[in-house]
C-alpha positions in Angstrom: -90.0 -57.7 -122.7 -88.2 -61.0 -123.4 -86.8 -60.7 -126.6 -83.4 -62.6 -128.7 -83.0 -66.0 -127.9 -84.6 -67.6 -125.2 -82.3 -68.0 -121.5 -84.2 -70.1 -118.4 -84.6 -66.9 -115.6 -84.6 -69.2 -113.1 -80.6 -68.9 -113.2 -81.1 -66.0 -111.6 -82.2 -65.0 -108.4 -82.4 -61.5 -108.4 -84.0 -59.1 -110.2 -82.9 -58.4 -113.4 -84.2 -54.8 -114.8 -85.2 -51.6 -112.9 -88.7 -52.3 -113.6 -90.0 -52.6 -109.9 -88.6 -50.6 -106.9 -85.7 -52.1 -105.1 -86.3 -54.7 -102.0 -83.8 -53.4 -99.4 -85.0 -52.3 -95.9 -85.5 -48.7 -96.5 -88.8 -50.3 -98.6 -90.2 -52.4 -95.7 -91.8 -49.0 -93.6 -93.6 -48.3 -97.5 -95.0 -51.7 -97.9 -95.9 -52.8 -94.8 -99.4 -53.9 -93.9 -101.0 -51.9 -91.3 -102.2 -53.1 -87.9 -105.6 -53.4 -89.3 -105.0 -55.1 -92.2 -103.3 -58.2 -90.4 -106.4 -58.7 -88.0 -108.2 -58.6 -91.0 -106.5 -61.0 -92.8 -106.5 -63.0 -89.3 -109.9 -63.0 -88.8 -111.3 -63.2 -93.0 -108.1 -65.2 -94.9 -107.9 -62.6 -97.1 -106.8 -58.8 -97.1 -106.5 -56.2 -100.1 -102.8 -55.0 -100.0 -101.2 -51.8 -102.2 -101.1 -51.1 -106.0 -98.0 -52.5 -107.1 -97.4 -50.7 -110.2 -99.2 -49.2 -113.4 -98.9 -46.7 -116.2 -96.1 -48.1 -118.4 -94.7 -51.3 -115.7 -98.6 -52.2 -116.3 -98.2 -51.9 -120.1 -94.8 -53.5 -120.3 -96.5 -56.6 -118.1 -99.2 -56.8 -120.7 -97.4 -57.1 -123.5 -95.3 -59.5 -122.3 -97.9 -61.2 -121.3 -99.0 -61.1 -124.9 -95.6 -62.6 -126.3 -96.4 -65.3 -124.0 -99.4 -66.3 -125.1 -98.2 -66.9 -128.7 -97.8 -70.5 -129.6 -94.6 -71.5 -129.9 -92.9 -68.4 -128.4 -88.9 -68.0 -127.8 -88.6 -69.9 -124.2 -92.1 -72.1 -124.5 -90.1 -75.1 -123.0 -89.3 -73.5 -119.6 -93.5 -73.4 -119.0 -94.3 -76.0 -116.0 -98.1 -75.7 -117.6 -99.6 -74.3 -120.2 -103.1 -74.0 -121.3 -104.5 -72.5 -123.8 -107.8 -72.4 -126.7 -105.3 -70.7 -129.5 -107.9 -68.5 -130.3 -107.4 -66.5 -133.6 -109.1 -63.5 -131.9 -107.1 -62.1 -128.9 -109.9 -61.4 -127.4 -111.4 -64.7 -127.6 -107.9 -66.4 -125.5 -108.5 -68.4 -122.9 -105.4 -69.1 -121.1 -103.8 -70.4 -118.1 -100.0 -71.1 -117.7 -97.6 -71.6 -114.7 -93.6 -70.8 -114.7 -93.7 -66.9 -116.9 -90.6 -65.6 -114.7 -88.9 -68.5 -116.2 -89.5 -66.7 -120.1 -90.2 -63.0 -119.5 -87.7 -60.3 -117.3 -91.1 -58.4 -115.9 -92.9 -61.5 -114.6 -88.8 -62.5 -113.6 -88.2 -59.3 -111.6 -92.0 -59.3 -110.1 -91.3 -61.8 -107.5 -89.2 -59.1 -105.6 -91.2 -56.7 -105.6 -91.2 -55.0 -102.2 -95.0 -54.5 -102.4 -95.1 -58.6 -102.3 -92.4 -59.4 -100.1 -92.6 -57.4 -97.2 -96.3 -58.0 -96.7 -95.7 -62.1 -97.4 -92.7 -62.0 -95.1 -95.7 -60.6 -92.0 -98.4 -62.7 -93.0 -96.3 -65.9 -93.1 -94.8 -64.8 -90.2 -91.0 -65.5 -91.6 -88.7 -65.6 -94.7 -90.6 -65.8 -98.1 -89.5 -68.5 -100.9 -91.0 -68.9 -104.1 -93.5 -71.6 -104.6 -94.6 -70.9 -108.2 -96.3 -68.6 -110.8 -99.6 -68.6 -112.4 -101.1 -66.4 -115.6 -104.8 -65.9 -116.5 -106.5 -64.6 -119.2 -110.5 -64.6 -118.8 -111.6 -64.2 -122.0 -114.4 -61.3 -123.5 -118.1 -62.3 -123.3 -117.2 -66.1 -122.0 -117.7 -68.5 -118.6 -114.3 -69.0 -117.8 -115.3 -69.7 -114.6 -112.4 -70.6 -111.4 -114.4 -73.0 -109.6 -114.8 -72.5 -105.6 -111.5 -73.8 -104.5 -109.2 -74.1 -101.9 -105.1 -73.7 -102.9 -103.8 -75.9 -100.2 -105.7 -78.8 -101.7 -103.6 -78.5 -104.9 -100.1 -78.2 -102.8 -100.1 -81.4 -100.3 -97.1 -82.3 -102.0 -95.0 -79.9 -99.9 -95.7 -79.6 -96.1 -96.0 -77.9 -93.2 -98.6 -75.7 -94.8 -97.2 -72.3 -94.2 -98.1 -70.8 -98.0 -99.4 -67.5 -99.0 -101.1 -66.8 -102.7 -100.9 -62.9 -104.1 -103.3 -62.5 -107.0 -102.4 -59.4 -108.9 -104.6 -57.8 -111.4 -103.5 -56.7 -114.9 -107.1 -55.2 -116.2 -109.2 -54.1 -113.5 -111.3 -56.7 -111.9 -114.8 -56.1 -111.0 -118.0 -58.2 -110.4 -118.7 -58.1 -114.2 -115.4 -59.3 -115.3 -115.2 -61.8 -113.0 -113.2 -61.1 -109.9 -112.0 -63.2 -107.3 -114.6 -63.5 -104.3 -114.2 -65.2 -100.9 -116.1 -66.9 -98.2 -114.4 -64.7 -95.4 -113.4 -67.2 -92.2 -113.6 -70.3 -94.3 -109.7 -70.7 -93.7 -110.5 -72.2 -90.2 -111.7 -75.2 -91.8 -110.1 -78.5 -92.8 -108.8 -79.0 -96.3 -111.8 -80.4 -98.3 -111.5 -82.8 -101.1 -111.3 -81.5 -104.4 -114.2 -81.0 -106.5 -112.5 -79.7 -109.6 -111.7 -75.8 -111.3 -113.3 -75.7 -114.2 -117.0 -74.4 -114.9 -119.3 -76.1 -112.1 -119.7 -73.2 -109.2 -122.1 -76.3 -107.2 -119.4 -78.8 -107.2 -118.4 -77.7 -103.8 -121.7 -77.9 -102.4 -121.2 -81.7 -102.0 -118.6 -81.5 -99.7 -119.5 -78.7 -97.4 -121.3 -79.6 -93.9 -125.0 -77.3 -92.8 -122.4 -75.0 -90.9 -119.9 -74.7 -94.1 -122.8 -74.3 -96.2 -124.7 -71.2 -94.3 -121.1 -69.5 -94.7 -120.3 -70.1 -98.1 -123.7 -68.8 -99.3 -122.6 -64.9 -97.9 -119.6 -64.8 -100.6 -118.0 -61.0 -100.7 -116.3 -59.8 -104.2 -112.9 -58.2 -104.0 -112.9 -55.5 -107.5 -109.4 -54.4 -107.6 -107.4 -51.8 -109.8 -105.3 -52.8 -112.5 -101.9 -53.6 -111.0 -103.2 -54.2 -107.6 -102.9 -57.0 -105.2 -105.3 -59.2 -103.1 -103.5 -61.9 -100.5 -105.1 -65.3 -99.3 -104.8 -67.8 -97.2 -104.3 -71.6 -98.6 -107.4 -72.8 -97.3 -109.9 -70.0 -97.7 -112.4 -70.7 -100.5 -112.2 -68.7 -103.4 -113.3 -68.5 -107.1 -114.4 -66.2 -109.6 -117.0 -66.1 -112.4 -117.6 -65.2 -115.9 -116.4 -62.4 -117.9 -119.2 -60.6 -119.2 -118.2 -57.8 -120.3 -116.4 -56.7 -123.8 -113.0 -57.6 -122.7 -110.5 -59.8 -121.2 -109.7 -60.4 -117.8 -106.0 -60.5 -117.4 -104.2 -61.4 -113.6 -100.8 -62.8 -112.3 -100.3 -64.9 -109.4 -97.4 -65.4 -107.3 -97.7 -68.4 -104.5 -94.8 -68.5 -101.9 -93.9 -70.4 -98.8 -92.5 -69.4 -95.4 -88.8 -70.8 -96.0 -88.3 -74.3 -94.6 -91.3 -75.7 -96.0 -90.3 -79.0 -97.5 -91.5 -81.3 -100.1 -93.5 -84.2 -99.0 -92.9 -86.5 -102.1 -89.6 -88.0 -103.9 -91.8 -87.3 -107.2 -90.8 -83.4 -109.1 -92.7 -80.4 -107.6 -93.4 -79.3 -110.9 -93.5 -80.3 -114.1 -90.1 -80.3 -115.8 -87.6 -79.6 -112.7 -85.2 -81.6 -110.5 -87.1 -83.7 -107.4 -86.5 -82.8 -103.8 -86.3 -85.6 -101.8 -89.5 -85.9 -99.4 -88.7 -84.1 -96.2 -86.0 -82.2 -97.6 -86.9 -78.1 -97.7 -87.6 -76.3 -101.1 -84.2 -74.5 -102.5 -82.2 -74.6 -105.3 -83.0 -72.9 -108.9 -86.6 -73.0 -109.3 -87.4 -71.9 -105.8 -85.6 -68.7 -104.6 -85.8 -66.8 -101.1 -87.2 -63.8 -101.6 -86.4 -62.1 -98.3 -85.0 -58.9 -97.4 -81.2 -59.0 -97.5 
């Protein structure tokens, strides 16, 4: 876990503990998708990949994710976002935050995990860069509800689209918790306006033609173990819904881009960081390559 005073990760790009196997291309025949897989992914913009870690990597993850969600915790000004109710009861946290492998060394070292990298490098068809990081925590017994969504619509500012989004589960996600589920196929369509995240599952209704609509209404949940992942395309619809059951639901997200994506504004990328000028590829300290050597 992060502990001492705080230092900005982003410094470095490599990891920086033994926490996750090592990238080098004797771990690309382990983590590779299969055949069947890819057409899957191809033909639904989604695809289940492999359990990245668990036992005591899944307990070190969650209690850094724990230090995180304190208030005032060492390295709280490296956060690009950060959302949270402050809840006394930890149960009873709802939180969402972007930029953790800027604070903490297991969120840090995650993005080189082999298990990510070498399927991202096939499914975007090229080198992998790091886009940016997400955390949520769904709280126990409440809506928390990820409206249905499309990534791509939140990312325009960098272009072509050539991005990828791993959502990687800390608790085990199931129907009852609120797991991610997908209109398979849906990223064939255009990029739809945006109808908002938080709490109205109908918002999207209002954008979707009869043909949309007859898809979207056959939805498939993805339950996955704790410490599994689930890749997506950044147009296929997604969201999840409440947590009902006794517990939180606790998840990571890494979002990368085939390298030589650029940025498609003069304006910051994110919240806090230099600009890159519009046209001009994403590099530098806040977005590493993640690629095999």
């Amino acid at each position: 876990m992060h502990t001492g005073r705080a230092k900005d990760l982003s410094l470095t790009h490599r990891p920086l503990s033994s926490l996750f196997p090592e990238l080098n291309a004797a771990a690309a025949q382990q983590w590779t998708l299969t055949t069947e897989q890819l057409q899957f992914f191809a033909e639904h913009g989604y695809v289940v990949g492999p359990q990245l870690f668990d036992g005591n990597v899944l307990e070190h993850l969650r209690a850094e994710l724990q230090m995180l969600m304190q208030p005032g915790h060492p390295g709280s000004e490296f956060w690009y976002e950060y959302h949270s109710n402050e809840s006394a009861d930890p149960n009873q946290v709802l939180f969402h935050a972007l930029g953790a492998w800027r604070i903490a060394t297991g969120f840090h070292d995650l993005l080189w995990h082999p298990g990510f990298v070498v399927p991202a490098q096939q499914l975007l068809g090229g080198s992998v860069r790091f886009w940016h990081d997400q955390l949520f925590c769904k709280p126990a017994h409440h809506g928390g509800v990820v409206a249905w969504h499309q990534d791509y619509s939140y990312w325009t500012r960098t272009t072509p689209m050539a991005h990828l989004t791993a959502w990687i589960g800390l608790d085990e996600s199931t129907p009852e918790n609120g797991c991610l589920h997908y209109v398979p196929g849906s990223h064939r369509w255009n990029l739809l306006p945006i109808t908002g995240l938080a709490g109205d599952m109908h918002a999207i209704q209002s954008v979707l033609n009869e043909q949309q609509w007859d898809q979207f209404r056959q939805p498939v949940a993805v339950p996955l173990k704790a410490g599994q992942c689930v890749f997506h395309h950044p147009l296929t619809i997604h969201g999840s819904f409440e947590n009902r059951t006794a517990v939180p639901r606790r998840a990571t997200v890494i979002n990368a881009v085939r390298d030589g994506v650029c940025s498609s504004t003069d304006d910051p990328l994110l919240e806090g960081v230099h600009s890159i000028a519009a046209g001009a590829p994403l590099s530098g300290q806040f977005y590493p390559l993640l690629s095999l050597p």
